[in-house]
C-alpha positions in Angstrom: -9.1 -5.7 -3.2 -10.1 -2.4 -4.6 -10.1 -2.3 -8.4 -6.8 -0.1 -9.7 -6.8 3.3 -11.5 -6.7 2.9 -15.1 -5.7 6.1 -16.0 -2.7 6.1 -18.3 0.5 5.2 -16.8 4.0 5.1 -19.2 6.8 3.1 -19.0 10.3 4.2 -18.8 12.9 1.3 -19.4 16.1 3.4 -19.5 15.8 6.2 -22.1 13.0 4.2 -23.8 9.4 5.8 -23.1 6.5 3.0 -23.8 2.9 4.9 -23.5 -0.2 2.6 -24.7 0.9 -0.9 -23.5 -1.3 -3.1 -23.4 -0.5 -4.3 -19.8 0.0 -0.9 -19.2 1.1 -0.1 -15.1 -1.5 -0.1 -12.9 -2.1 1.8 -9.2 -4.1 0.9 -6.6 -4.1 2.8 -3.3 -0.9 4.8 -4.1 1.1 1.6 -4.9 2.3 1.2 -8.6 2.5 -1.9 -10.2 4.4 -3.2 -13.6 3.1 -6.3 -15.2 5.7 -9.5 -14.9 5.5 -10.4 -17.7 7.7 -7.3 -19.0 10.7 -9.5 -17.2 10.4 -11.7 -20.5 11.8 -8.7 -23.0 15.2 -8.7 -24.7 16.5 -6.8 -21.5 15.9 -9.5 -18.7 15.1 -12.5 -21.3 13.4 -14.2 -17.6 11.0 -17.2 -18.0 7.8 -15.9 -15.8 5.2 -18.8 -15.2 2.2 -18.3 -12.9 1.9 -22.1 -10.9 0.6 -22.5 -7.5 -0.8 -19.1 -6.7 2.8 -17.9 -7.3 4.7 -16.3 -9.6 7.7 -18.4 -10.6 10.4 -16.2 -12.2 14.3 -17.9 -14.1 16.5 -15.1 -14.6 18.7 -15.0 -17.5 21.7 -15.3 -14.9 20.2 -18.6 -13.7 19.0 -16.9 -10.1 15.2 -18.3 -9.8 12.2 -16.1 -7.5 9.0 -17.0 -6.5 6.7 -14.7 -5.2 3.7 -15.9 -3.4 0.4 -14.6 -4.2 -1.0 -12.7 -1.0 2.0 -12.4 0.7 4.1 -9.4 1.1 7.6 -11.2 0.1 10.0 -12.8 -2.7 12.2 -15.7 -2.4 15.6 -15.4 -4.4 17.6 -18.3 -4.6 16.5 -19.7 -1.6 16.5 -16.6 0.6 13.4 -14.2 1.1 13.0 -10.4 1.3 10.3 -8.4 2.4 8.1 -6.7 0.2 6.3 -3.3 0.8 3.2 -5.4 -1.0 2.0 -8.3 -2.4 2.0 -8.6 -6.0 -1.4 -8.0 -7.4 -3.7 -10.2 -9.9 -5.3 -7.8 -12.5 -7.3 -9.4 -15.6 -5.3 -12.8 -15.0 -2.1 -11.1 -15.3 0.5 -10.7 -12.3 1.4 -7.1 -11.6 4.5 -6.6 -9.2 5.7 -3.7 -7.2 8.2 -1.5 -7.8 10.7 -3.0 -5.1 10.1 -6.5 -5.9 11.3 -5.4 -10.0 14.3 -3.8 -8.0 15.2 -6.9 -6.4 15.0 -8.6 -9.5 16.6 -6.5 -12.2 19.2 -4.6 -9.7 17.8 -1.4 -11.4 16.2 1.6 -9.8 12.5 1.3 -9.9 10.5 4.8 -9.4 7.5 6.2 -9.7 7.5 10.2 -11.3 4.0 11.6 -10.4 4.0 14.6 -12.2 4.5 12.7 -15.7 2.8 9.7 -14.3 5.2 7.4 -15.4 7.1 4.3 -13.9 10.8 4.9 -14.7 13.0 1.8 -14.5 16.5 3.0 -14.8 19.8 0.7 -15.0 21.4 2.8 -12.4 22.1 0.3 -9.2 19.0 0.0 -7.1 19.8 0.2 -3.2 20.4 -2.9 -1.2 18.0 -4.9 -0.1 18.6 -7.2 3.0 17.8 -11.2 2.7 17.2 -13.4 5.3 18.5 -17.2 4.2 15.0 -19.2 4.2 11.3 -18.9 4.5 10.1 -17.0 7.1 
């Protein structure tokens, strides 16, 4: 895998602008990723362990994810949605994208090119169909 752009990236989280994190978002080939381990703040309070090539993520609302290293999907509670990508490994840490922190936090995730920032607003993200199961 290519290695990302490290050019600086903020962080929106509602009206809150973060710039020089130091799991700062990453891109790599026009695909933004946010570290996971931001899940853990005050907002989402989530428990994110890295077991198994996986990501293992407990909500503060008791719903429990896994996302699979190297494969382009999330499993919620038992049922699995389709990502657009994998999450990615960078320096040890897991990065996710954008829609898997949509699935996850019900917020809307974007990325804002012109002020290259990742903008994670608690507005309600779209829908995102489930399939009961692993594929």
């Amino acid at each position: 895998m290519s290695r990302p752009k490290t050019q600086p990236i903020a962080l929106s989280i509602g009206s809150l602008r973060l710039e020089g994190l130091f799991y700062p978002p990453i891109m790599d080939r026009g695909v933004v990723y946010v570290y996971a381990g931001y899940l853990r703040t005050g907002q989402w309070d989530a428990k994110v362990v890295w077991r198994d090539r996986a990501a293992h993520i407990s909500l503060r609302d008791g719903r429990k994810a896994v996302i699979p290293s190297g494969e382009a999907l999330l499993v919620l509670d038992g049922n699995t949605c389709a990502l657009k990508t994998p999450l990615r490994v960078y320096r040890s840490r897991a990065y996710l994208p954008l829609d898997a922190w949509e699935i996850l936090t019900g917020w809307a995730c974007r990325w804002l090119p012109e002020s290259r920032t990742v903008s994670l607003d608690p507005a309600p993200a779209p829908k995102t169909a489930m399939t009961a199961g692993r594929p």
